[in-house]
N, C-alpha and C positions, 0 to 999 in steps of 0.2 A: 504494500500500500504506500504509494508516495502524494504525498499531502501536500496541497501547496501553499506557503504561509501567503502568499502574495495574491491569492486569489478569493474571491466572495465566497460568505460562509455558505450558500444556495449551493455553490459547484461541489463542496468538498464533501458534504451530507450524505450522499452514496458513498461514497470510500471508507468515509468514518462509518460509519453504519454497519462494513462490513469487519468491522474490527469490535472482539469481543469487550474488547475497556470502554467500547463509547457504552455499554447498557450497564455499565458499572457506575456511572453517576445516574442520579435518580430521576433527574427532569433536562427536559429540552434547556431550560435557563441556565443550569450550571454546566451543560455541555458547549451551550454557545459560548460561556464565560469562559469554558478551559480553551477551546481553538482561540480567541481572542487574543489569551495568555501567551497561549502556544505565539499566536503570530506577531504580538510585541516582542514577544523573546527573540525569536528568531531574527524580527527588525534587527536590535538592538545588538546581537550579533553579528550582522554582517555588517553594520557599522563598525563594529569593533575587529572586524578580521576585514576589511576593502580599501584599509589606508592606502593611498598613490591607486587607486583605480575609484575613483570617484565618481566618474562617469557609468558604471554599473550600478552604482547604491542610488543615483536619482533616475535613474530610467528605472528602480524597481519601487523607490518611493513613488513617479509617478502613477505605475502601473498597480498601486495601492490604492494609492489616492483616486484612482478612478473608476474603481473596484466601488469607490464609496453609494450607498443610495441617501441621494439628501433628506437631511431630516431625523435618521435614524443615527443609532449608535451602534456604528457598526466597525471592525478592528481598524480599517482604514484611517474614518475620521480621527480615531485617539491616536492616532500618530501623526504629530506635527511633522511636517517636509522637511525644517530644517535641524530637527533631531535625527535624520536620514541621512543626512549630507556626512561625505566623507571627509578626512581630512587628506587637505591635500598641496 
């Protein structure tokens, strides 16, 4: 199963589904709340492993950022762009 943190929680829902940990939490809310987790983590990591290739970490913030549905709260929006940005 390959997850993708960079993608809407709608795509990933079959994948997870077929993995026996996702019926290990008890409701749809704190499943949505662990992928969220998951996919600030993962952000946060490739920021911290993308130093001198900066131009990967904003083509994948933007492709986050536009993942987002306005309005809701969904992993996209809680991650500001320029928390994304590499150092470079």
């Amino acid at each position: 199963m390959q997850v993708t943190p960079f993608s809407r929680w709608e795509r990933e829902v079959p994948k997870l589904e077929a993995d026996p940990r996702y019926k290990l939490l008890p409701n749809l809310k704190e499943r949505r709340a662990a992928f969220d987790d998951f996919c600030k983590n993962v952000a946060a990591e490739q920021v911290r492993c993308c130093c001198g290739a900066g131009a990967v970490c904003e083509v994948q913030a933007r492709a986050l950022r536009a993942g987002a549905v306005p309005g809701s709260m969904t992993h996209a929006s809680m991650v500001p762009l320029q928390e994304l940005r590499c150092c470079s």
